[in-house]
C-alpha positions as CSV (number, residue, x, y, z in Angstrom):
1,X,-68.3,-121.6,91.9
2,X,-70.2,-118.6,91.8
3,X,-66.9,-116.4,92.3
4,X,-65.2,-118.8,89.5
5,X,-68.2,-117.5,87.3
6,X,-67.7,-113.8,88.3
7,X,-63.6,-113.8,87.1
8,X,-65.0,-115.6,84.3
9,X,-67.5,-112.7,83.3
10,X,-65.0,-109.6,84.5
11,X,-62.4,-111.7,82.3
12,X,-64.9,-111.9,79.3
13,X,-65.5,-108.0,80.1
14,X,-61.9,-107.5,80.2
15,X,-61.0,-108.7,76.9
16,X,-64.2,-107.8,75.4
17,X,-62.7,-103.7,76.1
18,X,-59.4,-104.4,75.5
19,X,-60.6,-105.1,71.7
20,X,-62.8,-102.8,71.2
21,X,-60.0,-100.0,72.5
22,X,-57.8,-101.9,70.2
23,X,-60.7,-101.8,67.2
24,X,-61.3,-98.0,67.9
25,X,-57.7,-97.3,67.1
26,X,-56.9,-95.7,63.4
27,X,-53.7,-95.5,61.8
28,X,-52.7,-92.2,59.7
29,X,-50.0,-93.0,57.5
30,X,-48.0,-89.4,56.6
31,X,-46.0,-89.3,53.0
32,X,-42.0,-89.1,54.2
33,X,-41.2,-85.6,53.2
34,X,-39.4,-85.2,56.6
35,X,-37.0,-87.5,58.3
36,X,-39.0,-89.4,61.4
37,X,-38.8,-87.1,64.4
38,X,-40.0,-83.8,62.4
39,X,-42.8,-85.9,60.5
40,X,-43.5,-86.5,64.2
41,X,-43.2,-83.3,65.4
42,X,-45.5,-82.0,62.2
43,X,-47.8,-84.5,62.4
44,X,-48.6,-85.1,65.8
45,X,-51.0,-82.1,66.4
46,X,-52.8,-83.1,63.6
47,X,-53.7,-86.7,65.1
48,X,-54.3,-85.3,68.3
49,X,-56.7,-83.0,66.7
50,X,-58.5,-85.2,64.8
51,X,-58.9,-87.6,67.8
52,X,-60.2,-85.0,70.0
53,X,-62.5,-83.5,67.4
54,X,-63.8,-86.9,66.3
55,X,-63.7,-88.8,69.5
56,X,-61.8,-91.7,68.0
57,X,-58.0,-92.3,69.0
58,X,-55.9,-91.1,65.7
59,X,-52.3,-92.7,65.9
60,X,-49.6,-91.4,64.0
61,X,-47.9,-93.5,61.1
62,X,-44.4,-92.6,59.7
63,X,-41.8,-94.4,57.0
64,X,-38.5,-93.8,57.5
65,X,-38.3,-92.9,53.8
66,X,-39.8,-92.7,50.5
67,X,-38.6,-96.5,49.3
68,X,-40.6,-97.8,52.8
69,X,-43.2,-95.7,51.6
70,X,-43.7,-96.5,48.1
71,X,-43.7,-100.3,49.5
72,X,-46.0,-100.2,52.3
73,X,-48.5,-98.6,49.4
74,X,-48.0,-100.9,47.1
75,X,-48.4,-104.0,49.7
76,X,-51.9,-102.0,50.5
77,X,-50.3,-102.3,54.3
78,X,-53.2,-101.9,57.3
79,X,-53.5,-98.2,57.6
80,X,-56.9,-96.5,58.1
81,X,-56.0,-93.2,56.6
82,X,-52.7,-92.1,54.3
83,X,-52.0,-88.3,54.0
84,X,-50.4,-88.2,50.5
85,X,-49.2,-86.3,47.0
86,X,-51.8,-87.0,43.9
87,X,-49.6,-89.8,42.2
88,X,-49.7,-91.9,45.5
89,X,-53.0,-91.4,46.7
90,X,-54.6,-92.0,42.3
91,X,-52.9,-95.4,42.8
92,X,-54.6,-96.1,46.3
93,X,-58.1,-94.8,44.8
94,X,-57.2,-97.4,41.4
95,X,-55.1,-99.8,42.7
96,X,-57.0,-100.5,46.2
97,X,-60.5,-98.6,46.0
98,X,-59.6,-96.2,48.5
99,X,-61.6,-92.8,48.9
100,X,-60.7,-89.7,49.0
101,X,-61.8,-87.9,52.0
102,X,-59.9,-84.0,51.9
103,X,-57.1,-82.2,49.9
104,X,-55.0,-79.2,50.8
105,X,-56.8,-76.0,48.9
106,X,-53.8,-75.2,47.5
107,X,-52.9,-77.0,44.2
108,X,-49.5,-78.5,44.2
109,X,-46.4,-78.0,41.6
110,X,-42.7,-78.1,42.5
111,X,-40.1,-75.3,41.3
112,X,-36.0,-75.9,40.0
113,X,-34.3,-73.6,42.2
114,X,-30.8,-72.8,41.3
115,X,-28.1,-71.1,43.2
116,X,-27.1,-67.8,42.9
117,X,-23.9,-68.5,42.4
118,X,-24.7,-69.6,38.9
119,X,-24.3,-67.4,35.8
120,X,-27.8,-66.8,34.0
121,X,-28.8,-70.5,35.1
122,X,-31.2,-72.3,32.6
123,X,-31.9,-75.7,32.5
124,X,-29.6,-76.6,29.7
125,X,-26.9,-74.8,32.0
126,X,-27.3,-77.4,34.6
127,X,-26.3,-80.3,32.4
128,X,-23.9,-82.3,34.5
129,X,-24.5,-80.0,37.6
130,X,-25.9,-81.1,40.8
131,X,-29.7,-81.0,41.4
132,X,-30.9,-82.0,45.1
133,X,-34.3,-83.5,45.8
134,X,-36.0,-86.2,47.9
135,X,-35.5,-89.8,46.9
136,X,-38.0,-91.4,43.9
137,X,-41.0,-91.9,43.9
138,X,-41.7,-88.4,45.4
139,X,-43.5,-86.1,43.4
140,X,-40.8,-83.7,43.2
141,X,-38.4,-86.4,42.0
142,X,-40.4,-87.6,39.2
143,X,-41.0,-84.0,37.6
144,X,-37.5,-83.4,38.0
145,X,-37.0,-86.6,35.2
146,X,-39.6,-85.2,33.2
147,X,-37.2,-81.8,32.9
148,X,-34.8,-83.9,31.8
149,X,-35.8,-86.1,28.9
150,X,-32.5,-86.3,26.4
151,X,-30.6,-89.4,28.2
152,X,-27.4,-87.5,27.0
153,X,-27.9,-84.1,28.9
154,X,-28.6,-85.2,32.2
155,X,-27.9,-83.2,35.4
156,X,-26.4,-85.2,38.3
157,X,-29.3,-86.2,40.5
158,X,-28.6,-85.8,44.5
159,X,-31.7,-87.7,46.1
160,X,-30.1,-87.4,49.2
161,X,-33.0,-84.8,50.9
162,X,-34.1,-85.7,54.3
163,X,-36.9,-82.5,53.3
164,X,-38.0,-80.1,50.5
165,X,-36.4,-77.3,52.9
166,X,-33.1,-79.7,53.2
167,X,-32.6,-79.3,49.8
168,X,-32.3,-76.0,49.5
169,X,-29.7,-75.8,52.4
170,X,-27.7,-78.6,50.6
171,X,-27.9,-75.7,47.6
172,X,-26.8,-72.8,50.2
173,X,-23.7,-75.0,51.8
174,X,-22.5,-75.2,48.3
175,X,-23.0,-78.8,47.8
176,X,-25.7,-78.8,45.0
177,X,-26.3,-76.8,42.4
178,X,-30.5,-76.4,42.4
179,X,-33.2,-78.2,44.0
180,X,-36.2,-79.1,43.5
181,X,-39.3,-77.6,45.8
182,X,-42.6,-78.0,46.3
183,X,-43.5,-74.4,44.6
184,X,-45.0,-72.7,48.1
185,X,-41.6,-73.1,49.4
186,X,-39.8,-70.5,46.6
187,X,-41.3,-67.2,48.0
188,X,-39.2,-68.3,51.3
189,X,-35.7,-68.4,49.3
190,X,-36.0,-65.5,47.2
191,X,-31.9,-65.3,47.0
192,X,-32.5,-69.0,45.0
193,X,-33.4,-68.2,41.1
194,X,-36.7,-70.2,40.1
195,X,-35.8,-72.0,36.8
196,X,-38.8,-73.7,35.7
197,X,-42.6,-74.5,37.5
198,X,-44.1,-77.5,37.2
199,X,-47.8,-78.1,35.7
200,X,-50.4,-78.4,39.0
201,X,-51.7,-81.4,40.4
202,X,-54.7,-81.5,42.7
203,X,-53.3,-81.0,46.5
204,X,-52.5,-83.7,48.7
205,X,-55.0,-85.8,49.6
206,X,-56.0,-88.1,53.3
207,X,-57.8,-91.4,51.8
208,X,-59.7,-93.7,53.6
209,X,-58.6,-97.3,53.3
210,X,-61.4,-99.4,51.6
211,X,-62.7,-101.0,55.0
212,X,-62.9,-98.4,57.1
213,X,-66.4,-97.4,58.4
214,X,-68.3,-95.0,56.9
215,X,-69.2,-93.0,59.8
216,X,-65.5,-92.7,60.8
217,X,-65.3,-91.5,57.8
218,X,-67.6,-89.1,57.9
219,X,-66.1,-87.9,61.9
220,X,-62.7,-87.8,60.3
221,X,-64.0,-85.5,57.2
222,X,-66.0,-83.0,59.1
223,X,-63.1,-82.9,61.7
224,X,-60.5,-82.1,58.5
225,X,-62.6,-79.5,57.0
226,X,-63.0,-77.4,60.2
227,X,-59.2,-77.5,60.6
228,X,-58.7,-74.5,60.1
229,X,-61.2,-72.7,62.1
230,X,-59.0,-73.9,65.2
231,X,-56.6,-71.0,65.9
232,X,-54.0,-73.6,67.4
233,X,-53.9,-75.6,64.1
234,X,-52.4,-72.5,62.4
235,X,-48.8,-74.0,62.6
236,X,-49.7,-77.5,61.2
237,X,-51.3,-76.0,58.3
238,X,-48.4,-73.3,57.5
239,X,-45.8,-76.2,58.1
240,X,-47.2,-78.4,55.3
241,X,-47.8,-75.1,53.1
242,X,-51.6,-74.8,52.8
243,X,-54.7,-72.7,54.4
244,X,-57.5,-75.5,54.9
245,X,-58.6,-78.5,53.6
246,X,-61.3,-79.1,50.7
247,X,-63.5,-82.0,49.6
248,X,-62.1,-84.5,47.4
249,X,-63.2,-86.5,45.0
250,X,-61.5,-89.5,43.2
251,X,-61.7,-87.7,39.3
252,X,-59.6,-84.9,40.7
253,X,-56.7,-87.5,40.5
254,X,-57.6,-89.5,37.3
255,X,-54.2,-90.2,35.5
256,X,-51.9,-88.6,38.3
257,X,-50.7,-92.2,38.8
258,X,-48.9,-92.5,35.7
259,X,-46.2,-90.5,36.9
260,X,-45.4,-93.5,39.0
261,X,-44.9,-95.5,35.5
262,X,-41.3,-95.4,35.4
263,X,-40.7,-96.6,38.9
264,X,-38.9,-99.9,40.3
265,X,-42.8,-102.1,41.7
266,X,-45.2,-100.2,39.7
267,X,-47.0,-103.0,37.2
């Protein structure tokens, strides 16, 4: 009948929009260096930015740590975009053929903080101490090993961080000894003595997965590096420690991957 054939064409309709609203959906995929709700609470102006500025719906993508994390990269899991530290996002450019779309200006390099309670602290003084950080493979974690080389003078390792700024209340409630930070963070604890800074890797870095379009790419880059010309962006971009977002490009991260080497799936 004709008004059989009409459902049958509103149906078609129907389902044809219903997919395509599902197809016009992208997945951002964060790094854990908060617990859930604050990578929530960090991240979410930054999608709704990006889908307002682009015009495609941005959803948000959290793990609710850094194993999840490390597996969900490994297992290449169906993200769009992954907002991540150079070791993670050189093994989604090798491993995967992602792209690199933008990187925080800033360079990044993690600082041992020690207490202040300690007398003239020095790495070989925090043999058998208590260092906090977040849980392997973070960045931090895996230049804290590299401090660390002789098997037989090893500081006790507390990965038990929900957050770089976690760690360094752990240190303050007088249950670890140092932690480690991303670098920016020091100037905020200047009662925390700075033992040793890390060498610098390029900044964090959003990468496209392989199949995504090229002009969402394109939307999603432009969007990125007028960040911070939006005066109500300010706060996401102090919160995760950098000014603006720069161009990236996949031999800014050649090597950074390695430091990956020495962890449990890496092959």
């Amino acid at each position: 009948s004709r008004k059989g054939m009409q459902f049958a064409v509103l149906t078609l309709f129907g389902i044809a929009a219903v997919t395509g609203a599902a197809a016009a959906e992208y997945k951002l995929l964060v790094e854990p260096s908060y617990n859930v709700q604050r990578a929530t609470e960090v991240y979410q102006p930054l999608v709704a930015y990006l889908s307002k500025a682009t015009g495609h719906k941005i959803t948000l993508v959290t793990s609710r740590n850094y194993h999840f994390f490390w597996r969900d990269l490994r297992q290449n899991t169906a993200v769009d975009l992954v907002f991540a530290e150079a070791h993670f996002t050189d093994f989604r450019i090798k491993r995967f053929n992602a792209e690199p779309l933008v990187r925080t200006a800033e360079k990044t390099s993690y600082t041992l903080l020690a207490s202040d309670q300690l007398e003239n602290p020095t790495l070989a003084t925090l043999f058998g101490r208590s260092i906090v950080t977040m849980p392997s493979p973070s960045l931090g974690f895996a230049l804290l090993i590299e401090l660390f080389p002789n098997p037989m003078s090893q500081p006790n390792i507390l990965s038990t961080a929900a957050s770089w700024r976690d760690g360094v209340e752990i240190v303050f409630g007088g249950e670890g000894d140092a932690a480690i930070v991303p670098t920016w963070l020091k100037e905020q604890y200047p009662n925390l003595v700075p033992i040793q800074t890390s060498r610098e890797f390029p900044g964090a870095a959003i990468t496209a997965s392989a199949g995504l379009d090229g002009s969402i790419r394109s939307d999603i880059t432009a969007a990125l590096l007028t960040l911070h010309e939006n005066a109500d962006m300010y706060s996401v971009l102090a919160e995760i420690g950098v000014t603006r977002f720069e161009p990236a490009t996949a031999a800014e991260y050649e090597g950074a991957e390695k430091m990956l080497k020495e962890f449990y799936g890496y092959d």
